[in-house]
C-alpha positions in Angstrom: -67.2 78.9 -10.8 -69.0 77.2 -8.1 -65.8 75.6 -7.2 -63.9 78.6 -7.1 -66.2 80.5 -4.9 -66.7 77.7 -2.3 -63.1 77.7 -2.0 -62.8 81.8 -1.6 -65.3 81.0 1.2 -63.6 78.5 2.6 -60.5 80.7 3.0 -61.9 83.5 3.8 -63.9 82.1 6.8 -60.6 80.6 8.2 -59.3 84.2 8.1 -62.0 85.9 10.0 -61.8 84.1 13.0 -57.8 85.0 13.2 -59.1 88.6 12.5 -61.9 88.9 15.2 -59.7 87.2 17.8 -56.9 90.1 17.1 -59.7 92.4 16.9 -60.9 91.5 20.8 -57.4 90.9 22.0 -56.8 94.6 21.2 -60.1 95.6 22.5 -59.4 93.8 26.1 -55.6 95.0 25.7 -57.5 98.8 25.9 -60.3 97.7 28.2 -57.3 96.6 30.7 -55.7 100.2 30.1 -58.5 102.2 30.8 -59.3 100.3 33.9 -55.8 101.0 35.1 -55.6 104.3 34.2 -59.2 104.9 36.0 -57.6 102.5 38.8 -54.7 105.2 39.0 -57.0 108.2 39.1 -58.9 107.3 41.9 -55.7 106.2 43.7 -54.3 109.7 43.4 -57.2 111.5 43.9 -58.4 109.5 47.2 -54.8 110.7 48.0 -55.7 114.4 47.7 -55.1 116.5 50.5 -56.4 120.2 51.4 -53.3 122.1 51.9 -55.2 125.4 53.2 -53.4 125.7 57.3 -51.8 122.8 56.9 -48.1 124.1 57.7 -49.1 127.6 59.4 -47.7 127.5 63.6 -50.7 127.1 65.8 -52.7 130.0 66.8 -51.0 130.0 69.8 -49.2 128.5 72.5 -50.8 125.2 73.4 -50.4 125.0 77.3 -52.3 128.1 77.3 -54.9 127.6 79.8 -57.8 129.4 77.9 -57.1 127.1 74.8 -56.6 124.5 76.3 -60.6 124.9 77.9 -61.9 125.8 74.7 -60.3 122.4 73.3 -62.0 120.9 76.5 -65.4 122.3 75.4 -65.2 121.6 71.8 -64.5 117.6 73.1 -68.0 118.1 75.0 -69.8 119.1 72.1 -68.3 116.8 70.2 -68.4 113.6 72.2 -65.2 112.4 71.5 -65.3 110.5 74.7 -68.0 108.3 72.7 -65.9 106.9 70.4 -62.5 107.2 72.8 -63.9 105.5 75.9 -64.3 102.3 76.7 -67.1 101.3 79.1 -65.7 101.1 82.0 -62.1 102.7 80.7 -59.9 105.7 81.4 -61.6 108.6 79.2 -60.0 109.2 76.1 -57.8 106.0 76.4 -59.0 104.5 73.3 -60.7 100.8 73.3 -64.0 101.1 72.5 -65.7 98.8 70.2 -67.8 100.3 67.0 -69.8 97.7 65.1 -70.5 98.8 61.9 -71.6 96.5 58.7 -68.0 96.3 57.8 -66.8 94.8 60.8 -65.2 96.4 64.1 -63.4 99.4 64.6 -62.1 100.4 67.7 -61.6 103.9 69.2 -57.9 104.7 69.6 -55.7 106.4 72.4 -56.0 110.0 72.2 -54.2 110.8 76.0 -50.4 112.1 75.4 -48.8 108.7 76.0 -46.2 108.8 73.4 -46.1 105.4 72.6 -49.9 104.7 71.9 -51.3 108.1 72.0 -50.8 111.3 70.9 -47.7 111.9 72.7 -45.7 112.4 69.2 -48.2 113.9 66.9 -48.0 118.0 66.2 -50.4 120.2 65.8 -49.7 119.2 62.0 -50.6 116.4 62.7 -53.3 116.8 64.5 -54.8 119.1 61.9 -53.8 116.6 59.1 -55.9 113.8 60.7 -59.2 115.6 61.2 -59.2 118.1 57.9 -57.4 115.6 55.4 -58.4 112.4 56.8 -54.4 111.0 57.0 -52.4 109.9 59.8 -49.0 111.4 60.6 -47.5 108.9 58.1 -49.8 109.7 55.4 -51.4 106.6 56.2 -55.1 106.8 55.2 -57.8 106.9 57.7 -60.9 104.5 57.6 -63.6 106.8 57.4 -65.4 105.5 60.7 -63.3 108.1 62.3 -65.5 111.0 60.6 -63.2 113.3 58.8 -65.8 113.6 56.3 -67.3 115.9 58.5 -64.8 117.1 60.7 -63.0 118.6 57.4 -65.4 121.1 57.8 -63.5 121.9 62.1 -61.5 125.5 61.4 -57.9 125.3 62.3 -58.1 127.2 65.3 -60.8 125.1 66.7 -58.4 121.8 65.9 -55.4 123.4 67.2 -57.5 124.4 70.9 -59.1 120.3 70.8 -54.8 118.9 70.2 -54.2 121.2 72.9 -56.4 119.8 75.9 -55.8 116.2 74.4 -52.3 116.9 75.1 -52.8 118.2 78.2 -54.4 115.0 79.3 -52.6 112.5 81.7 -50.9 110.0 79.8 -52.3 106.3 79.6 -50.4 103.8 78.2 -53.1 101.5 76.4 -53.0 99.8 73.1 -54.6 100.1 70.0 -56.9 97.1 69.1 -56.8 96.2 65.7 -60.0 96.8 64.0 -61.7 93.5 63.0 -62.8 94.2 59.5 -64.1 91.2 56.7 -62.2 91.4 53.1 -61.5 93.5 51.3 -62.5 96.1 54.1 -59.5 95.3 55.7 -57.6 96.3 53.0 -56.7 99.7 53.9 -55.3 101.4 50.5 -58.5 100.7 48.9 -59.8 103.3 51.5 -58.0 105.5 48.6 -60.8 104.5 46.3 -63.9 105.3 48.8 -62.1 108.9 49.3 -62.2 110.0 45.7 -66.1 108.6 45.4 -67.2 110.5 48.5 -64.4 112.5 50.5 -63.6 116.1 49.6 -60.8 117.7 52.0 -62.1 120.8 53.1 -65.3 121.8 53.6 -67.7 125.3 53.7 -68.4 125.3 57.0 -65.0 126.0 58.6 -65.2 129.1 56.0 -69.1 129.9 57.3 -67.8 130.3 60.4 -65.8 133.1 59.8 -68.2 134.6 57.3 -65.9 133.4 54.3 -67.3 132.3 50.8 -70.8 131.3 49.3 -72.0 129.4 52.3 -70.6 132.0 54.7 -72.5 135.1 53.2 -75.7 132.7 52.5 -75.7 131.6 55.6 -75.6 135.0 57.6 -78.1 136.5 54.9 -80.9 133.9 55.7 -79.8 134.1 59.7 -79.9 138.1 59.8 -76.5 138.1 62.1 -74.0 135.0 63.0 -76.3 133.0 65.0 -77.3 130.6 62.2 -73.6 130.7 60.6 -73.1 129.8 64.2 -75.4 126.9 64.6 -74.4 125.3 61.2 -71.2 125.3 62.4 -71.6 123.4 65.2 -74.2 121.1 63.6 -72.2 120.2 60.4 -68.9 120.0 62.1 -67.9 119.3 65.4 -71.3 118.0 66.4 -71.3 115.7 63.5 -74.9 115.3 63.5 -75.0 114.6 60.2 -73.0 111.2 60.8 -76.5 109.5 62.9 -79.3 111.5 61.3 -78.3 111.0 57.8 -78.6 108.0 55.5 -75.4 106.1 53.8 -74.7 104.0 50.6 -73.3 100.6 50.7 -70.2 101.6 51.3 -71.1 103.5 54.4 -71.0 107.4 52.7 -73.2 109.7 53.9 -76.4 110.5 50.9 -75.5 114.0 51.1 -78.5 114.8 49.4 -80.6 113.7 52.0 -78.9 115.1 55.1 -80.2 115.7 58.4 -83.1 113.4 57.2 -83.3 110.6 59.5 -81.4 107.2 59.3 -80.8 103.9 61.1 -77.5 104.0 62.5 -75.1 101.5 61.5 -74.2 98.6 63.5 -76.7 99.8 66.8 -80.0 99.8 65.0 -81.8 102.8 66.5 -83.3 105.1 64.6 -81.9 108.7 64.5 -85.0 111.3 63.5 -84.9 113.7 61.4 -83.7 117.0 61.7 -85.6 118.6 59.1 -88.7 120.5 59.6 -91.2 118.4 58.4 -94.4 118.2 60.8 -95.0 114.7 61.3 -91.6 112.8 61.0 -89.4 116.0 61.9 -88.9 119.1 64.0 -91.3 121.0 62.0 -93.6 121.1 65.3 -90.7 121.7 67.5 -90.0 125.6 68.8 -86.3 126.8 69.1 -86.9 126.9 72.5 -87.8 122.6 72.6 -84.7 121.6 70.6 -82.1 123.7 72.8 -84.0 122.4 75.9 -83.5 118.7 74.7 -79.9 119.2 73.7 -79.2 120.8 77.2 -80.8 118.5 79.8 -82.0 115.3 77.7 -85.9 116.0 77.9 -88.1 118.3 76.3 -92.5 118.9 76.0 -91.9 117.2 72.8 -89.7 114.3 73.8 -86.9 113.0 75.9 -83.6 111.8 74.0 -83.1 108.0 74.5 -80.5 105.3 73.3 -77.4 107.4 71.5 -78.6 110.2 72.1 -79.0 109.9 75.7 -75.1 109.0 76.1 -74.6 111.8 73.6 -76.2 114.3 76.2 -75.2 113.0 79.2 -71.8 113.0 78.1 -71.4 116.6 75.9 -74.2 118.1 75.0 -75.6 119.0 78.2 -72.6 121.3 78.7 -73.3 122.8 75.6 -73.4 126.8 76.3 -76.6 128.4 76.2 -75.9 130.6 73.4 -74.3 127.9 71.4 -78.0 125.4 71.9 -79.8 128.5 70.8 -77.6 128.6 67.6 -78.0 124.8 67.2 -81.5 124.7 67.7 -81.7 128.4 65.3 -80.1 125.8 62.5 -82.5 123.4 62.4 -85.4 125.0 62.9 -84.2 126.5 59.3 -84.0 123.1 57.9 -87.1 122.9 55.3 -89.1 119.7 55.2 -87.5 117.3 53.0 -91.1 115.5 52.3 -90.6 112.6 54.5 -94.6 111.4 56.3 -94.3 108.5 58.3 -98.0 108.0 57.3 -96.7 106.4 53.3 -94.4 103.7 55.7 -96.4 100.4 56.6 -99.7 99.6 56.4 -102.7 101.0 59.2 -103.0 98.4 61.9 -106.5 96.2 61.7 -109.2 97.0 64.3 -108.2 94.0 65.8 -104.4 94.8 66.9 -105.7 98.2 68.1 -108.0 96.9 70.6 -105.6 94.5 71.7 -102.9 97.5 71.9 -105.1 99.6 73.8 -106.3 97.3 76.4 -102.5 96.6 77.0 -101.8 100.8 77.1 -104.8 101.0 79.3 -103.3 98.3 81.8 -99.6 99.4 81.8 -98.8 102.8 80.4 -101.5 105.2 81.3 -100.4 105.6 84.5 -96.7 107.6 83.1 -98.2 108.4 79.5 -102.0 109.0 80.5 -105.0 108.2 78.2 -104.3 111.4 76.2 -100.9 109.8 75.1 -99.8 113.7 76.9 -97.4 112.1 79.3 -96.3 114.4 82.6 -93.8 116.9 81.9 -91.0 117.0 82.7 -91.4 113.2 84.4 -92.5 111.0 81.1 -92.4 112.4 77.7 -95.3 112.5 75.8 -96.3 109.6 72.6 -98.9 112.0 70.8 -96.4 113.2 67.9 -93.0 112.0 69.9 -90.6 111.4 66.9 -89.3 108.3 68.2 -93.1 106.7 68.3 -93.8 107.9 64.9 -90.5 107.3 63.1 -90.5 105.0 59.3 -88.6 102.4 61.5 -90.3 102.0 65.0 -87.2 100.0 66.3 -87.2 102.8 68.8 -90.4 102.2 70.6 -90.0 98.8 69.9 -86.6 98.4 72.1 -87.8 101.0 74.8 -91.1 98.8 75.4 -88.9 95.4 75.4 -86.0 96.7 77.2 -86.7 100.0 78.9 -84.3 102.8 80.0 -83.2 106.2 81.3 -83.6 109.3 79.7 -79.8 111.0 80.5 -79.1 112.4 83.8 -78.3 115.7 83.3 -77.7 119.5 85.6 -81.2 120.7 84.1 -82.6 117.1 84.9 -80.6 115.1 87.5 -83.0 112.4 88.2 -84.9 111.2 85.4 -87.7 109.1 85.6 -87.1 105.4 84.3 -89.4 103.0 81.3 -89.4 99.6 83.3 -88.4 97.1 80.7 -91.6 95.0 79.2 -90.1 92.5 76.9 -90.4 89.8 80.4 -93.6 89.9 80.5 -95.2 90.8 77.1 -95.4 87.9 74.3 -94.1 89.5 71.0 -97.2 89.9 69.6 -98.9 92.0 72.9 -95.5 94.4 72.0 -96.5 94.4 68.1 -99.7 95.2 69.2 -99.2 98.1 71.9 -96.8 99.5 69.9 -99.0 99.4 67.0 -101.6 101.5 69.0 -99.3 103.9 70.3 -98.2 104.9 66.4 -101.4 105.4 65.4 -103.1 107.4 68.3 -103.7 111.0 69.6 -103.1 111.9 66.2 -99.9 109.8 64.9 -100.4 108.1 62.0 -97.5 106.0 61.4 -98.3 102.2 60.2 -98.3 99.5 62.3 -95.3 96.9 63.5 -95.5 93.4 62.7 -94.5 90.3 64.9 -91.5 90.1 62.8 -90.6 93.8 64.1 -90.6 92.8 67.2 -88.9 89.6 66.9 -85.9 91.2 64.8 -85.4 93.9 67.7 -85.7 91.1 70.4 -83.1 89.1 68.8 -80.9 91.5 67.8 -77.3 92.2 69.9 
């Protein structure tokens, strides 16, 4: 009996091992067909296109000279030369480099050269590229060109914008080849990013005209079509969203936390937020502050710098009056999102806060005064200035090392200058006076390491 059990042991563990092995084969076998079949659902759906306007004729002729200006104002408000421009370069020719922390994009040729430009697209096309995120080809667009949010552009306004880039001189000039590290550089996997993060079509285009859930919420909490208005412009061709917002790993925007404040990719300055809390947003800002900044670059609150300087001096300050007051009408509805610079970094010893103010004392007071009040509209103010009291003081940081210009503008042709420090302060006399200056007059915001300092000193 023994015997005879051993042996019914003996076969049946050399069976088992045959069995599991056919059991796993089949398992991986299914594994490998739902990962396929997942693979295939995210191809076709990053594929997806928004066929709303796509084949309709334009709205109308598009030499007409009163499109073709409103196409020249929505490029303004936009700041398409931002990305289209190369320093130095014809405007609009394309050429422009865009670090980002996948590698280097490059702005392309948007004049009507028909070789490298737009000199053979359609309106279609045109239209295709900003609402669907796809070239004339169907070839998918990397997402540094911000479809995401220009989806959201109605088809009129991207009919009027192809119009004055096609009236635009021609200028035969390359495309650079982005210069992007693998697998970024594979370009179908884009397909896989889009159905993650990219939805064609958007609810502001149909706000704008008053259409659907955000349309009638929208003009509800605004009382007419001045916030429908403002949302518009903020959310869409302004692309605000695409600085002040945070991203993923992959570079999506956190949708969730929109308008909140973020460091933008690949220039490490700090866009603000745009929310209304007190201490870190606009929640201390009037309408009237926030139009005025847009407009001519400076404000009693602050004085746009970096980014948002170029942005400014190179659209926003032609922005139309009625269309800041709509902008600034937007925000200002923004609730707080519970951001308080005050829970980022740890309170500055006694120590670094004499040190800081004795270096304030000897070198700022004379532009910012001892009240931190600055002279308006000459030198903005540090008591509650965003950019002094943001989470990440890279801001204050560069402006002490480096200096600059706030934009030159109509409303404010000759601005006043910050002469650059970072030549005659050690790193830790920065640390220090920068330290003082977050957590004075009122600003409570943590205080900056000699590490801070060194990162933004190094940095390109």
């Amino acid at each position: 009996m023994i015997g005879r059990n051993q042996d019914k042991g003996v076969s049946a563990g050399r069976v088992a091992p045959a069995s599991n092995r056919l059991r796993l084969a089949w398992i991986a076998v299914g594994l490998a067909i739902a990962a396929g079949v997942a693979v295939a659902v995210l191809m076709s759906v990053g594929h997806r296109e928004d066929d709303r306007d796509a084949t309709r004729p334009a709205a109308s002729n598009l030499s007409d000279a009163a499109r073709i200006e409103q196409g020249r104002y929505l490029a303004l408000v936009g700041n398409c030369m931002g990305c289209h421009t190369a320093v130095g370069g014809t405007p609009y020719a394309g050429g422009r480099a865009l670090p980002t922390p996948f590698g280097t994009f490059y702005g392309p040729n948007l004049t009507s050269d028909a070789e490298t430009g737009l000199g053979k697209w359609s309106a279609d096309d045109f239209w295709r590229a900003l609402h669907n995120g796809k070239g004339p080809d169907g070839q998918l667009l990397y997402p540094a060109f911000p479809y995401a949010t220009y989806t959201q552009v109605s088809r009129d306004d991207a009919d009027a914008l192809f119009a004055y880039l096609r009236s635009l001189e021609p200028v035969k000039q390359a495309n650079r080849d982005h210069e992007l590290a693998f697998p970024y550089d594979q370009r179908e996997l884009v397909a896989v990013w889009r159905a993650l993060y990219f939805r064609p079509g958007g609810d502001a285009a149909k706000a704008e005209r008053g259409e659907g859930a955000a349309g009638t919420a929208a003009g509800a909490a605004a009382g007419d079509a001045q916030l429908v208005r403002g949302r518009y412009l903020v959310d869409g061709i302004g692309h605000c969203a695409e600085c002040h917002t945070p991203r993923n790993r992959l570079g999506a925007l956190q949708r969730n936390a929109s308008l909140s404040g973020a460091v933008i990719p690949g220039q490490s300055w700090y866009a603000p937020p745009l929310s209304g809390d007190p201490v870190t947003g606009l929640g201390k800002w009037s309408a009237e502050d926030i139009a005025e900044l847009l407009q001519t670059g400076i404000s009693r609150r602050g004085a746009a710098a970096g980014p948002m300087a170029e942005a400014v001096h190179v659209g926003l300050q032609y922005v139309r009056d009625d269309d800041a007051k709509a902008m600034a009408a937007y925000l200002k509805s923004l609730p707080a999102q519970g951001l308080d610079a005050r829970a980022v970094g740890t309170a500055p010893s006694a120590t670094v806060m004499e040190t800081g103010r004795g270096l304030y004392e000897a070198q700022c007071t004379q532009c910012h005064k001892s009240s931190g009040e600055g002279v308006y509209p000459a030198w903005p103010p540090l008591a509650g200035n965003l950019s002094v009291t943001a989470p990440d003081a890279v801001n204050a940081i560069k402006l002490v090392l480096r200096g600059g210009f706030s934009p030159s503008t109509a409303g404010h042709p000759q601005p006043h200058g910050m002469p650059p420090f970072g030549q005659a302060m050690k790193d830790q006399d920065v640390a220090a006076v920068v330290s003082y200056i977050r957590n004075s007059w009122g600003n409570s915001a943590g205080g900056v390491s000699l590490s801070d300092v060194r990162r933004v000193r190094e940095a390109r």
